[in-house]
C-alpha positions as CSV (number, residue, x, y, z in Angstrom):
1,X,26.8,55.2,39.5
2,X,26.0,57.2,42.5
3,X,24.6,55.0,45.1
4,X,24.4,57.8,48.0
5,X,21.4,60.6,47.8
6,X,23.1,63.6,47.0
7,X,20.7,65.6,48.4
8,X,21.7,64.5,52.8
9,X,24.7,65.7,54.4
10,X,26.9,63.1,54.9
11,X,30.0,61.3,55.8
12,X,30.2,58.4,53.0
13,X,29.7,58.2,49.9
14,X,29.1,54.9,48.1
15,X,29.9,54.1,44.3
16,X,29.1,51.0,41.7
17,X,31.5,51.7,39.2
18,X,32.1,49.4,36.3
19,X,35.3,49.4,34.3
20,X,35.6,47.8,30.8
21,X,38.3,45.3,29.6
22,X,41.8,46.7,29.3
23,X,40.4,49.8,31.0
24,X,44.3,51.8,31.8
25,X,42.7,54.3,34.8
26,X,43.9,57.3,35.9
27,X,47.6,58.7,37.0
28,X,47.8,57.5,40.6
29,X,46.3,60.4,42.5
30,X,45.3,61.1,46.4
31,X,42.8,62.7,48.8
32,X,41.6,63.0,51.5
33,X,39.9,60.0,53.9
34,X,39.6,56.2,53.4
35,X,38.5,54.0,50.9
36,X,36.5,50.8,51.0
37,X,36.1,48.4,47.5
38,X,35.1,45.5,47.1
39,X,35.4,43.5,44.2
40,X,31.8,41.9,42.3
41,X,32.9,41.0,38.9
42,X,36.4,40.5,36.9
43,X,39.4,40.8,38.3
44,X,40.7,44.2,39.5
45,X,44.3,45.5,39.6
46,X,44.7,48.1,42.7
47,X,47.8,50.1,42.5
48,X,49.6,51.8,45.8
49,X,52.5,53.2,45.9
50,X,53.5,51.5,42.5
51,X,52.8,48.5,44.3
52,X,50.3,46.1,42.2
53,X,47.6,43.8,43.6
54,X,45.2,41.8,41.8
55,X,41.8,41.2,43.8
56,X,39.3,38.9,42.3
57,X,35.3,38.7,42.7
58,X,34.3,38.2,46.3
59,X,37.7,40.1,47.6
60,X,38.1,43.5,49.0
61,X,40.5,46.2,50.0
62,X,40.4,49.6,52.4
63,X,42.9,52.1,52.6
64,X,44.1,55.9,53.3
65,X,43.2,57.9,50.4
66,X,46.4,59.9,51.0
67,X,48.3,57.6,49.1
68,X,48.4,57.7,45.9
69,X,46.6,54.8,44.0
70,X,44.8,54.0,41.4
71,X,42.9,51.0,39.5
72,X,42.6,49.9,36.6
73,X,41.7,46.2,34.6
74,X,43.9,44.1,32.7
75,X,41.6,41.4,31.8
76,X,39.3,40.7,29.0
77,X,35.9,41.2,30.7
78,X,34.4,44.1,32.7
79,X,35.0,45.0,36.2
80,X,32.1,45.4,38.8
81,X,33.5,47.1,42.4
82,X,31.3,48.6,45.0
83,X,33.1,51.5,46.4
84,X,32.6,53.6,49.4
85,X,34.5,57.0,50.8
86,X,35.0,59.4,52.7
87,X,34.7,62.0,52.6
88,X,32.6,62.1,49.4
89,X,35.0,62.4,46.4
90,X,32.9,62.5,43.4
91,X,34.4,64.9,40.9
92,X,37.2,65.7,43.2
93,X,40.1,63.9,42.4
94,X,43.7,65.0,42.5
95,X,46.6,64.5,41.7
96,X,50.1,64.0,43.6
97,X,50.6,67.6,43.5
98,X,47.0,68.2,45.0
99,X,45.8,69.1,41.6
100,X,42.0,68.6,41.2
101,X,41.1,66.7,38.0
């Protein structure tokens, strides 16, 4: 869910997103700005530059937007992260070849 008022101008934008077990994610995509996560619950697998890493509950990660990544969960329970970028992204993803999705 949205954790930001999406009524204020502003700069950040900060996300609890939950994904279930086994939950594949998106194609890698990019976009503008950074990205901060940090991991609450389960296990979850960050993926840069087809590069895998696994960060558990209590760990966290931050990086350029511009490459492409993605996350998804390989384990049997659900995934808790507390996400927040900029600029706001919310229902503006893209893809490699700057495609919106």
């Amino acid at each position: 869910g949205l954790l930001s008022d999406p009524l204020q101008a502003k700069n950040l934008e900060a996300l609890l997103v939950e994904y279930p077990p086994h939950y594949k994610g998106p194609p890698p995509f990019s976009h503008e700005g950074e990205e901060f996560g940090y991991v609450l619950e389960g296990t979850l697998t960050l993926v840069i530059q087809n590069k895998q890493y696994d960060l558990k509950a209590g760990e966290s990660f931050h990086i350029v937007s511009r490459v492409p990544h993605t996350e998804k969960n390989t384990g049997d329970i659900a995934v808790k992260i507390l996400y927040v970028v900029t600029p706001p992204i919310l229902g503006k993803r893209a893809d490699r070849n700057g495609r919106e999705y």
